[in-house]
C-alpha positions as CSV (number, residue, x, y, z in Angstrom):
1,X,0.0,0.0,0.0
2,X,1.0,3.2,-1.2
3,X,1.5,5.9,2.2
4,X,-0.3,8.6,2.3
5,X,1.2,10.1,4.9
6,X,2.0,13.2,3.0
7,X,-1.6,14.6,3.4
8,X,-2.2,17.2,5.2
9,X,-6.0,18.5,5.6
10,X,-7.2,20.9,7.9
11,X,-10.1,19.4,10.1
12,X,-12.2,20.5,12.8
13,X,-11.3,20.6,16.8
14,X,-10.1,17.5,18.3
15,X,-13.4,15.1,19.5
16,X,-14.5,13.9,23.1
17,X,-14.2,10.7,24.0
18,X,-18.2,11.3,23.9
19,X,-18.4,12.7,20.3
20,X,-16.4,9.5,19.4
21,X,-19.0,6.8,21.4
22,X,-22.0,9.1,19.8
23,X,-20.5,8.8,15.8
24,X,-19.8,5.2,16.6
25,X,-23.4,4.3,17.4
26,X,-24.5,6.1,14.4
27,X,-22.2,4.2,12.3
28,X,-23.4,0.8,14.0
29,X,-27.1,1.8,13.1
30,X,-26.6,2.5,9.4
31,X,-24.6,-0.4,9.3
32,X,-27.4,-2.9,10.6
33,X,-29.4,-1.1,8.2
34,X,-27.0,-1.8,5.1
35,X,-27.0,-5.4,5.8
36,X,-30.4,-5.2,5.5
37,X,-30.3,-3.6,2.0
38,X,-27.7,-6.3,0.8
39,X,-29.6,-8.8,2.5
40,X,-32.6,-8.1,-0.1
41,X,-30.5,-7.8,-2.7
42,X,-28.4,-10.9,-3.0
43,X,-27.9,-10.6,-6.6
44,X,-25.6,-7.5,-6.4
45,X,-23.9,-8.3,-2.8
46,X,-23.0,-12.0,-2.9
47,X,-19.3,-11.6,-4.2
48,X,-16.7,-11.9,-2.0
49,X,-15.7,-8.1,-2.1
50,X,-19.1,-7.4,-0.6
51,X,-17.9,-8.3,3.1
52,X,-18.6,-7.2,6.6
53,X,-16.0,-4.8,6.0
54,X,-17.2,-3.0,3.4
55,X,-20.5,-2.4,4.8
56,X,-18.9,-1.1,8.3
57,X,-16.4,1.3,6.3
58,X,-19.1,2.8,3.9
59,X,-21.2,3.1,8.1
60,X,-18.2,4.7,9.0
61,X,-17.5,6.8,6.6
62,X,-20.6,8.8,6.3
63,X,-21.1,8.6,9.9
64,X,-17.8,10.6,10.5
65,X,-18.0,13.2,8.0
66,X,-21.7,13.6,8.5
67,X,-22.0,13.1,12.8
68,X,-24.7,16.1,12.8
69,X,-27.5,14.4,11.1
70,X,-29.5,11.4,12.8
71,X,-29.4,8.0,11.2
72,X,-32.8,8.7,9.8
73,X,-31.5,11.4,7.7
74,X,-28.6,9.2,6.8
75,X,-29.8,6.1,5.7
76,X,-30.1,7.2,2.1
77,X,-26.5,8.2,2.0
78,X,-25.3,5.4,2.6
79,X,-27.6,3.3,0.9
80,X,-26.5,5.5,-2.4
81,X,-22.7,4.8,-1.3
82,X,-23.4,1.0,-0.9
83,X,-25.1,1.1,-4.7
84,X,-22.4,2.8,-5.8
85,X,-19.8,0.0,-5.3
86,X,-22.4,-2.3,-6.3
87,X,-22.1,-0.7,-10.0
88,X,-18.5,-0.4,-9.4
89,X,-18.6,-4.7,-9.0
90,X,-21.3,-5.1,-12.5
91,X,-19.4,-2.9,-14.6
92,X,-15.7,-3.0,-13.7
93,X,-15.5,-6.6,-12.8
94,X,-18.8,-8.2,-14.4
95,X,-19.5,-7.0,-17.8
96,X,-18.4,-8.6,-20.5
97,X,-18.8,-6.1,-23.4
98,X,-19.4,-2.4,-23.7
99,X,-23.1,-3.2,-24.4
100,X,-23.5,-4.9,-21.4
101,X,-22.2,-1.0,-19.8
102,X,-25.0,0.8,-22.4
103,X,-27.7,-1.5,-20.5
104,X,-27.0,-1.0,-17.5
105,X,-26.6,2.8,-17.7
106,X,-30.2,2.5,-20.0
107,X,-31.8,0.6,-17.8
108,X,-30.6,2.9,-14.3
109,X,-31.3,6.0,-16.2
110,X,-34.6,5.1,-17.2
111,X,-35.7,4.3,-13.3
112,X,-34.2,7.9,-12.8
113,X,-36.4,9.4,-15.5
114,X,-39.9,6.9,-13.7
115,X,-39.7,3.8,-15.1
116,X,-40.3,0.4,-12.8
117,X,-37.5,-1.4,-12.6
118,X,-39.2,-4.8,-12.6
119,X,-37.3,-5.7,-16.1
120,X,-34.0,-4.2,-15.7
121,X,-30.9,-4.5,-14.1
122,X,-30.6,-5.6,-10.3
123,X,-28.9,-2.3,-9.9
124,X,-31.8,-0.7,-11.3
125,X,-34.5,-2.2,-9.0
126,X,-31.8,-1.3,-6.4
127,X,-31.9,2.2,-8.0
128,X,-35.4,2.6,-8.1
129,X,-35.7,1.8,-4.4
130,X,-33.4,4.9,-3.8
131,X,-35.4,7.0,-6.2
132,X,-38.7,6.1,-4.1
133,X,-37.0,7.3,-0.7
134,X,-35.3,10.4,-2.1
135,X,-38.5,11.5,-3.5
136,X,-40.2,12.2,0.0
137,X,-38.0,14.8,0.3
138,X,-40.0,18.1,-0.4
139,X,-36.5,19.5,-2.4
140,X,-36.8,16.5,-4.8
141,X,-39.5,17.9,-7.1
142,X,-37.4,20.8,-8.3
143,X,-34.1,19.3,-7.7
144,X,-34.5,15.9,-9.0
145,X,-33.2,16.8,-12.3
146,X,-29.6,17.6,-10.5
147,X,-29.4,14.1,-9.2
148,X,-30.3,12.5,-12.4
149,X,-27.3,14.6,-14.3
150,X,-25.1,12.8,-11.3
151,X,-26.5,9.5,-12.6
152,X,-25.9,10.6,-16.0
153,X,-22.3,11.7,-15.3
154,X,-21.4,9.1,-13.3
155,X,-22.3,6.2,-15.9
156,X,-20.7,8.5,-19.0
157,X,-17.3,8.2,-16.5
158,X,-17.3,4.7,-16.0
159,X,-18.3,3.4,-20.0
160,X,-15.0,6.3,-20.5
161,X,-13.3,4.2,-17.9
162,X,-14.3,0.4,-18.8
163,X,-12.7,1.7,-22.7
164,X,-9.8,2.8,-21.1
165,X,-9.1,-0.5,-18.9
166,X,-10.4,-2.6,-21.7
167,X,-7.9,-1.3,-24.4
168,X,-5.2,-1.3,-22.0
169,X,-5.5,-4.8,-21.3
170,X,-5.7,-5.7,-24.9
171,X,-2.3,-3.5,-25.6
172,X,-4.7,-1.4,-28.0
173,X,-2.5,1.1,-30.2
174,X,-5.0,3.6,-29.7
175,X,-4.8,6.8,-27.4
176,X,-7.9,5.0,-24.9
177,X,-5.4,2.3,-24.1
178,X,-3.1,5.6,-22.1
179,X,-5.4,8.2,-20.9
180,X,-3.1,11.6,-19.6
181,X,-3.5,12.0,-15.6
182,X,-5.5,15.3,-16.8
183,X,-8.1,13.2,-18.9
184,X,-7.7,10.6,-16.0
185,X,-8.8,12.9,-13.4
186,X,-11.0,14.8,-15.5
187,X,-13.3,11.5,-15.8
188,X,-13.2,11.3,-11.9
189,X,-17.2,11.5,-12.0
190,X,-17.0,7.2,-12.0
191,X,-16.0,8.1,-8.4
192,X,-19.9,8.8,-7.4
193,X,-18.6,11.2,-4.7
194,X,-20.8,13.9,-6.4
195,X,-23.9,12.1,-6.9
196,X,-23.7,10.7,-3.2
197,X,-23.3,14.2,-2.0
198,X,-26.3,15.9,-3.9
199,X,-28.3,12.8,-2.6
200,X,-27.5,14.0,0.8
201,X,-28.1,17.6,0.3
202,X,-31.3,16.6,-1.5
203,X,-32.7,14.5,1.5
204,X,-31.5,16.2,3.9
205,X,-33.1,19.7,2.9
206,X,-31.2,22.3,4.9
207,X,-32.4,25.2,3.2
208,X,-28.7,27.0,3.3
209,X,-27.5,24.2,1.3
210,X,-30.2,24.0,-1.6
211,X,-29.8,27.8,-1.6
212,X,-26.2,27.3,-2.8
213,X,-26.6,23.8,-4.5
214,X,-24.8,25.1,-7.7
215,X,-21.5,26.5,-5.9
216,X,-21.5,23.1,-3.3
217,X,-21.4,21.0,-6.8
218,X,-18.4,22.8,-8.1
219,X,-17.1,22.0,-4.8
220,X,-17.8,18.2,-4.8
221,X,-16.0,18.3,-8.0
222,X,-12.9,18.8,-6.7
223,X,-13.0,16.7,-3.8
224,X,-14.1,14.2,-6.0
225,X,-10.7,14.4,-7.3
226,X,-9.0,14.2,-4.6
227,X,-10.6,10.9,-3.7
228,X,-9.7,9.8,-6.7
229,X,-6.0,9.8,-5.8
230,X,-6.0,9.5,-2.2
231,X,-7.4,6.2,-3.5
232,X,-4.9,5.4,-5.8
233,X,-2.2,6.2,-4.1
234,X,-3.0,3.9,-1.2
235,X,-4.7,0.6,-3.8
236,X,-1.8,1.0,-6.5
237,X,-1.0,-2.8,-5.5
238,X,-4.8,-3.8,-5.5
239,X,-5.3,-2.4,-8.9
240,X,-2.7,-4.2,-10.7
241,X,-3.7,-7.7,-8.7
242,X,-7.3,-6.3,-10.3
243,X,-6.7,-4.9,-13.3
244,X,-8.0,-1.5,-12.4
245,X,-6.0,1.6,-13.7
246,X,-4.6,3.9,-11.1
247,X,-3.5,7.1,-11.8
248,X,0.6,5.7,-10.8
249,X,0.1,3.8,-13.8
250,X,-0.1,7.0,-16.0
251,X,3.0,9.1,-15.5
252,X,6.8,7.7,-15.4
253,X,7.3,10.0,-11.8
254,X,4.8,8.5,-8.8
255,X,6.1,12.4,-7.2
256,X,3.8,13.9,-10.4
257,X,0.7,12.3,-8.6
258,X,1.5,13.3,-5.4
259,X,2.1,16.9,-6.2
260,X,-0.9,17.1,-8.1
261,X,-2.5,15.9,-4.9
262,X,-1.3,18.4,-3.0
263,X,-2.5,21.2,-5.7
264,X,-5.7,19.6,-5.8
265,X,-6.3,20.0,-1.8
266,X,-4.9,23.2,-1.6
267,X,-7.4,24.3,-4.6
268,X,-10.2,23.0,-2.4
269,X,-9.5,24.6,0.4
270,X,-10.1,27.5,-1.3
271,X,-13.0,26.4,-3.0
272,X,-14.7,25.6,0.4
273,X,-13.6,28.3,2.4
274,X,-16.2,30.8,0.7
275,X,-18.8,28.1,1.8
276,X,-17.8,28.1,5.5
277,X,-20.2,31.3,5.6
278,X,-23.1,30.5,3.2
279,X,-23.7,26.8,4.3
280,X,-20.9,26.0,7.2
281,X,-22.3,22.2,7.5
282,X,-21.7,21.0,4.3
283,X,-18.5,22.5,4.3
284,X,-16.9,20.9,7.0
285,X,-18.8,17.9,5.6
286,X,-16.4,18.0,2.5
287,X,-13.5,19.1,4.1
288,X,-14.2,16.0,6.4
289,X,-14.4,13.7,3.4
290,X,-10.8,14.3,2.5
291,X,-9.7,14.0,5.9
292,X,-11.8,10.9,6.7
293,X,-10.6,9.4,3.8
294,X,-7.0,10.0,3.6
295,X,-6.8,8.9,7.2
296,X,-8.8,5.4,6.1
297,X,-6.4,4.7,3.7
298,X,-3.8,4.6,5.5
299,X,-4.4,1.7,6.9
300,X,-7.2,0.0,5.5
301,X,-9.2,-0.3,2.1
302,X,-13.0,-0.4,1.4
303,X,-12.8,-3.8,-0.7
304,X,-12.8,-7.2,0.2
305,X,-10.7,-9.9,-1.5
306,X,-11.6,-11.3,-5.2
């Protein structure tokens, strides 16, 4: 595992004992709760990545970087964050052909647009499940157009992403086989960071935060690159044993990665800071998200074993 030791992120004050014993529970709540999402959906969750420890890291990771909001106002985060690996499992590790991608994207976009899901893809009766929660929330109706453009984004990334990996594999003399770190990071949308975050903001309807939806999703942008190689820098082993490309595996110096790291959190920073004053929550909840995560990977890793 690649350190990432090198990150520095500026966080909140230090927590109580208390605060810690109070985020815990929270994180053991959604986590009962996620079981009980995987548990209905066997299809999508009975690989040997999906283990205990995924379901307790995806708890735990909203848990920390959300600890102000109640399980209740939670439990469609992290049921979005649990879907999202699911797709990461059909598409990166399951489908077979690029038409098996365009399905599943058709079949998830078309729940997002109303359509029953009882003909498409598990991930789409998964989706659809999502939808049906999200849309009690009163700032659905006018913003449910935003988190369908997530959707959209997201599954334009990964068919990018399944090319690139695809033609790599095959030593393809085309330019898909070598994406630049800049078109690599620009394609960070397979991530799902965004669309988990303007499921949040969506559900949880704090008015300050749909006021300034717009300037929070230029924000998640950039964190979402940052995740993007945080991760990498700390799964560079996994990916080769998978066969996933990793941004180490697109430049000759690993220090080029880093220091765009670096410029990347430094960018955000500034990003966020305006937001400290017109919605304060959600930014410390993305200034969280790199903290919480850089931290996590430096020991541990969301998947399980193949």
């Amino acid at each position: 595992m690649t350190s990432t030791r090198h990150i520095s992120v500026a966080g909140d004050d230090l927590l109580s004992a208390a605060d810690h014993g109070r985020i815990c529970a929270l994180a053991v709540r959604l986590e009962r709760d996620l079981h009980l999402v995987g548990a209905g959906h066997e299809d999508l969750f009975s690989g040997r990545p999906f283990d205990s420890g995924l379901f307790s890291s995806i708890a735990m990771s909203i848990a920390f970087t959300a600890p102000e909001y109640t399980a209740e106002q939670l439990r469609l985060t992290t049921r979005t964050l649990l879907w999202v690996f699911a797709a990461d499992w059909q598409i990166d590790y399951l489908a077979q052909a690029a038409d098996d991608v365009r399905k599943i994207a058709a079949d998830c976009l078309a729940v997002a647009d109303g359509a029953p899901p009882s003909d498409g893809h598990p991930l789409a009766r998964m989706l659809a499940e999502i939808r049906d929660e999200l849309a009690v929330a009163p700032a659905f109706a006018t913003l449910r157009s935003a988190w369908r453009d997530e959707l959209q984004r997201m599954f334009a990334a990964v068919a990018r992403e399944w090319e690139w990996k695809t033609a790599r594999a095959a030593a393809a003399p085309d330019a898909l086989a070598s994406p630049t770190l800049d078109e690599y990071l620009g394609n960070s949308d397979n991530l799902a960071c965004s669309l988990v975050n303007v499921s949040l903001w969506i559900y949880a309807g704090d008015q300050d935060c749909l006021d300034h939806l717009a300037d929070l999703m230029v924000a998640s942008r950039e964190v979402q690159r940052v995740l993007r190689l945080v991760n990498d820098l700390a799964t560079y082993r996994r990916d080769l044993q998978w066969g996933d490309l990793n941004a180490l595996m697109l430049v000759d110096d690993p220090a080029e990665v880093t220091d765009r790291l670096a410029a990347l959190i430094e960018g955000c920073q500034e990003i966020i800071r305006p937001l400290e004053t017109t919605c304060p929550r959600q930014a410390r909840y993305m200034k969280r998200q790199i903290a919480f995560t850089s931290g996590f990977y430096q020991v541990s890793d969301f998947w399980g074993s193949l």
